[in-house]
C-alpha positions as a Markdown table, in Angstrom:
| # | Residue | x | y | z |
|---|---|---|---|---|
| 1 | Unk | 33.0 | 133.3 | 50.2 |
| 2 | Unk | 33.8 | 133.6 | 46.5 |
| 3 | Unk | 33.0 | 130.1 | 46.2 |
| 4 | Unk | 30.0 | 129.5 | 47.8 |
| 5 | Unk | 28.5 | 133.0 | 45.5 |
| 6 | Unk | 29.5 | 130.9 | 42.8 |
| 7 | Unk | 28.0 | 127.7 | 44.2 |
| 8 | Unk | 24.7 | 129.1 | 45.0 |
| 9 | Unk | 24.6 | 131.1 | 40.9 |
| 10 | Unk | 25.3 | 127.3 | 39.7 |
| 11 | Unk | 22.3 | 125.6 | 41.7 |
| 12 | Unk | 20.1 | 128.8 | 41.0 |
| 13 | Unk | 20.5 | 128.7 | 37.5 |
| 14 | Unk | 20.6 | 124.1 | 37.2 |
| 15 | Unk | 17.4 | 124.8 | 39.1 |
| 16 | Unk | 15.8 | 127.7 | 36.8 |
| 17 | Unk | 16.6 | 125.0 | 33.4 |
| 18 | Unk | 15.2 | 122.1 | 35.2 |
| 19 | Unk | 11.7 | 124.0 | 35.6 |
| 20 | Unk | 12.6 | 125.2 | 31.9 |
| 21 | Unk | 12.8 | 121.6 | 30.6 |
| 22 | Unk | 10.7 | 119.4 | 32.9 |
| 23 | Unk | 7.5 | 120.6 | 30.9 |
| 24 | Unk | 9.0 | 119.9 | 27.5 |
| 25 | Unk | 9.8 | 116.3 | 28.3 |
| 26 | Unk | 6.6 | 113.6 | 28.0 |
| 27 | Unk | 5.3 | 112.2 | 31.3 |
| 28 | Unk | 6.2 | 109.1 | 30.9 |
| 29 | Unk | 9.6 | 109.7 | 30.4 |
| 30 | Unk | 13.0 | 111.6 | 31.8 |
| 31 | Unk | 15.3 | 113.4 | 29.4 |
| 32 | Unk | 17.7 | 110.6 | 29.6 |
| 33 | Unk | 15.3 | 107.9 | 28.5 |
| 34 | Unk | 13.2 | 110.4 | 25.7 |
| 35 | Unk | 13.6 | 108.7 | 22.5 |
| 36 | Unk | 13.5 | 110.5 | 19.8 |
| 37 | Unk | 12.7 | 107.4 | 16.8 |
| 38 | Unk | 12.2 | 108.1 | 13.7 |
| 39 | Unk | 8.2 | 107.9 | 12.7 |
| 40 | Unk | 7.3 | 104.3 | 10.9 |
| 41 | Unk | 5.1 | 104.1 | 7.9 |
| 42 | Unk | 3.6 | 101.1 | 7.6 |
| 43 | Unk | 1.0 | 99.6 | 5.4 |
| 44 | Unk | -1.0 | 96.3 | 5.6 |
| 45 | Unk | -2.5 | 94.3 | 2.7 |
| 46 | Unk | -4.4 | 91.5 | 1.6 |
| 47 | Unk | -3.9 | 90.2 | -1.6 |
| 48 | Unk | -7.4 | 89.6 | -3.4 |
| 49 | Unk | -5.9 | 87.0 | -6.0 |
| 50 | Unk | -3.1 | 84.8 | -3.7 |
| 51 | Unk | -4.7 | 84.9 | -0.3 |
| 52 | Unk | -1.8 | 86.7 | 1.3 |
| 53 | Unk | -1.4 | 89.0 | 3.4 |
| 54 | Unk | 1.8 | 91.5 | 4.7 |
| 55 | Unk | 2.2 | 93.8 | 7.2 |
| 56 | Unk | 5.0 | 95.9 | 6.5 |
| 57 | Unk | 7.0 | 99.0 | 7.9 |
| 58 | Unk | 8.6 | 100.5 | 4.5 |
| 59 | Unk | 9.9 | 103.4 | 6.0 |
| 60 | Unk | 11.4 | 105.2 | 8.8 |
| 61 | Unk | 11.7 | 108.8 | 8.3 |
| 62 | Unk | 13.2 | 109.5 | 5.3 |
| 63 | Unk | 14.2 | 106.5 | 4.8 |
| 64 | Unk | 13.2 | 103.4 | 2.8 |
| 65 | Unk | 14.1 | 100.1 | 4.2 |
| 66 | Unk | 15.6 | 98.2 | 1.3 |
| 67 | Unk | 14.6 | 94.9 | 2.9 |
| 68 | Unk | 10.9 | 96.0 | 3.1 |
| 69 | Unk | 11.5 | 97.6 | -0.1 |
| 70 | Unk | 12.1 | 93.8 | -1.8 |
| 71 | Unk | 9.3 | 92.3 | 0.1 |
| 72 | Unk | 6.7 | 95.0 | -1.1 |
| 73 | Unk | 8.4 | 93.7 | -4.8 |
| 74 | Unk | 7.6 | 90.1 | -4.3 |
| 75 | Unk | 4.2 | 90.8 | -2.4 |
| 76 | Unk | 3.6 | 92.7 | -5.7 |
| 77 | Unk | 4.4 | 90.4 | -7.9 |
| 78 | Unk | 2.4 | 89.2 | -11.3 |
| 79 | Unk | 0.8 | 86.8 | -9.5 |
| 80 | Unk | 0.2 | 84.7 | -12.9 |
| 81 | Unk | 3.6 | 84.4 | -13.6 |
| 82 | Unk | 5.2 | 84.9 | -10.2 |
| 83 | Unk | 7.9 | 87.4 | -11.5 |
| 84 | Unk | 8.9 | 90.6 | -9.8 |
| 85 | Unk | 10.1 | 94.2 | -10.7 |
| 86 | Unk | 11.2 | 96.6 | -8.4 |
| 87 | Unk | 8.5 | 99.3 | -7.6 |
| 88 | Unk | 8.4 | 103.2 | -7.3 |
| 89 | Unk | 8.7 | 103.6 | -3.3 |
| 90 | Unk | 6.4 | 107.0 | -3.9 |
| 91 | Unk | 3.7 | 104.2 | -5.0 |
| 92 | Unk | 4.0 | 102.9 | -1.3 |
| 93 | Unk | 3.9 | 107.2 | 0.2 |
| 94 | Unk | 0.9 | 107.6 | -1.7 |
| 95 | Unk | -1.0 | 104.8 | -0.3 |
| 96 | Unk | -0.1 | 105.6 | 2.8 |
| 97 | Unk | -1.1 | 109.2 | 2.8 |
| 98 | Unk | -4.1 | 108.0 | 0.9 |
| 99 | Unk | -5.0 | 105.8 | 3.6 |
| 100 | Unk | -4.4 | 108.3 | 6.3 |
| 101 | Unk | -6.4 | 111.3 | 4.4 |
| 102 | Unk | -9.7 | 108.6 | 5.3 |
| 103 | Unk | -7.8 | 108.4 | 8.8 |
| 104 | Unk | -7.7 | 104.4 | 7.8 |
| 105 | Unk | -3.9 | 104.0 | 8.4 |
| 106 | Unk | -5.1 | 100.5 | 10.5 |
| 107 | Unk | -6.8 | 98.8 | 7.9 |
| 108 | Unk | -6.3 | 96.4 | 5.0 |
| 109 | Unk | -5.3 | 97.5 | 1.6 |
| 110 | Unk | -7.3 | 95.0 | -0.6 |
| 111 | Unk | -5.1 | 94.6 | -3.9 |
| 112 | Unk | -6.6 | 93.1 | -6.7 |
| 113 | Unk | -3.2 | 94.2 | -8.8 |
| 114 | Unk | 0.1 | 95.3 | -8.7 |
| 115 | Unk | 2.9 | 94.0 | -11.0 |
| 116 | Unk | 2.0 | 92.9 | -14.6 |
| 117 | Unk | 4.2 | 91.7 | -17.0 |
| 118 | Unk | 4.2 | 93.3 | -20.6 |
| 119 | Unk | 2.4 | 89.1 | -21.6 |
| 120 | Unk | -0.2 | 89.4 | -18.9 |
| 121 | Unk | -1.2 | 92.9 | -19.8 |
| 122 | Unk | -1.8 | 92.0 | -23.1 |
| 123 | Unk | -3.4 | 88.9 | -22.5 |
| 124 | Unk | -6.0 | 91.3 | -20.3 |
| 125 | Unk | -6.3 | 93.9 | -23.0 |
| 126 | Unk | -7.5 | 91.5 | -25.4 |
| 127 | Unk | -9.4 | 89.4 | -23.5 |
| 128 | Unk | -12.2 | 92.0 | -24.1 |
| 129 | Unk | -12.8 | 95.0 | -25.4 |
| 130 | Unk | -14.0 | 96.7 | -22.2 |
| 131 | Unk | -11.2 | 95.7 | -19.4 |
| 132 | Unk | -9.9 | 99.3 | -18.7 |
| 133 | Unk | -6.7 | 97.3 | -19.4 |
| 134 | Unk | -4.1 | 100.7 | -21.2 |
| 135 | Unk | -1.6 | 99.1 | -23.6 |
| 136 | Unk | 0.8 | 101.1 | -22.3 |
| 137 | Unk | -0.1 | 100.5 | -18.2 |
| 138 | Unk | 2.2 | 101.7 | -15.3 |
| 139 | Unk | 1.5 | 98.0 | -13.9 |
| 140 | Unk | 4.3 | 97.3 | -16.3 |
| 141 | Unk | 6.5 | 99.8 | -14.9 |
| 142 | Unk | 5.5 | 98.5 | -11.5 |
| 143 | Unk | 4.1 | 102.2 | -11.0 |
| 144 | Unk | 0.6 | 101.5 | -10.1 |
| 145 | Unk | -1.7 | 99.5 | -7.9 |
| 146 | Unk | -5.6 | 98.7 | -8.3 |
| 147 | Unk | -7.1 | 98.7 | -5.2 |
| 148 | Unk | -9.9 | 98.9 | -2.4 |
| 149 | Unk | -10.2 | 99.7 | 1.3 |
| 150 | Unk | -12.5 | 97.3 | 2.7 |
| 151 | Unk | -15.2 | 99.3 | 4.5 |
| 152 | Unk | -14.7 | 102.5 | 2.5 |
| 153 | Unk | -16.9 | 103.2 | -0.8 |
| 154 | Unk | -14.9 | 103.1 | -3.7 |
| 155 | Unk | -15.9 | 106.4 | -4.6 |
| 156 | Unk | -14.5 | 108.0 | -1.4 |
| 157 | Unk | -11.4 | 106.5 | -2.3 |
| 158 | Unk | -11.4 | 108.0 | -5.8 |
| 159 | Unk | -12.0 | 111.0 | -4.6 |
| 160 | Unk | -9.1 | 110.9 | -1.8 |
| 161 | Unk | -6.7 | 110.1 | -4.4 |
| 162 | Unk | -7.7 | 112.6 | -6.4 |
| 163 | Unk | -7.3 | 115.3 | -4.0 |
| 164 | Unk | -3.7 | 114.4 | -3.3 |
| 165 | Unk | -3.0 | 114.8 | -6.9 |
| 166 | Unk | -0.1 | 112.4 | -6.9 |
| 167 | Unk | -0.4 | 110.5 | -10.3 |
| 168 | Unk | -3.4 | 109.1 | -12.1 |
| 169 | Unk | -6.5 | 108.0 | -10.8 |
| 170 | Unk | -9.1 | 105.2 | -12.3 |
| 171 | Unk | -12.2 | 104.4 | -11.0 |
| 172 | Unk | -13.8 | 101.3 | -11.8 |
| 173 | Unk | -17.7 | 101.1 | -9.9 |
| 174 | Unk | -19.0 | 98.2 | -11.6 |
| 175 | Unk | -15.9 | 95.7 | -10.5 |
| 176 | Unk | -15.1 | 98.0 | -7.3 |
| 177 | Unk | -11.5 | 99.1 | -7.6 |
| 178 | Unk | -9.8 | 102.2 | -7.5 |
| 179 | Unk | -6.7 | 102.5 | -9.3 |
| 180 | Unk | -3.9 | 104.7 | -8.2 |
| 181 | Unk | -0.1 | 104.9 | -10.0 |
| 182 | Unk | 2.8 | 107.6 | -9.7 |
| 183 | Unk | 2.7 | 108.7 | -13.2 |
| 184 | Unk | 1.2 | 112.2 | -14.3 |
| 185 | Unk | -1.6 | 113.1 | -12.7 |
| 186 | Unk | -4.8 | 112.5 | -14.3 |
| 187 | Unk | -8.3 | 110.4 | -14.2 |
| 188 | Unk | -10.8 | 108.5 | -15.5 |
């Protein structure tokens, strides 16, 4: 008789858990086909100057995917010389949450720049005197990004990235760019 108490505890208590769990687990799926993946950040760009375009999942978690990572890099590229540097991955976080704070995480990043090399940002800092072009820019450090969000004013994309307060922020109305880096956080 022992054993059937015991029985009967053992199917009360499998049955009190199952009404437990059932709720927590998604409709669609049992507990033994819930998959728990990592959330994907992905960001999607057209490149103003090459024509290109790249869809890309950068991240998983916490984690960058070095082989995104180097295609961001070459995507990025001076696209007058065609060389590469490495970028900040934060670059890539902030225009992601940038994108999402105007709930735009679908759309096309326009670029009109990413990489310059130290010859190309002088050539457009001279070229005249009023390019916006810093002698010292975080293009060169592959730190920053000018950009648009086709479909968003420029203006509400300044002021986005300026309430993140992730790095600096330019706004440039007349030639319809924002500019966003990772460096210290300030604007003009």
């Amino acid at each position: 008789m022992l054993c059937f108490e015991r029985m009967q505890f053992r199917i009360r208590c499998c049955t009190w858990w199952l009404f437990v769990l059932l709720p927590l687990a998604p409709l669609d799926q049992t507990l033994e086909s819930a998959n728990f993946s990592p959330r994907e950040y992905r960001l999607r760009f057209y490149h103003t100057h090459t024509g290109e375009r790249l869809d890309i999942v950068y991240r998983r978690g916490g984690n960058y995917l070095p082989e995104a990572l180097a295609e961001l890099d070459r995507y990025l590229r001076d696209h007058r010389t065609g060389e590469v540097r490495h970028f900040d991955p934060h670059l890539f976080d902030l225009l992601y949450d940038l994108t999402a704070s105007l709930k735009d995480t679908a759309g096309e990043i326009d670029v009109i720049c990413g990489y310059r090399t130290p010859r190309t940002n002088e050539f457009l800092r001279t070229r005249s005197a009023h390019t916006g072009v810093a002698r010292h820019s975080l293009h060169m450090q592959a730190e920053a990004i000018d950009i648009r969000l086709p479909g968003i004013p420029t203006a509400a994309v300044r002021d986005a990235a300026q309430r993140l307060q992730r790095g600096g922020v330019g706004y440039y109305r007349d030639s319809n760019f924002v500019h966003v880096d990772v460096g210290r956080v300030r604007r003009w």
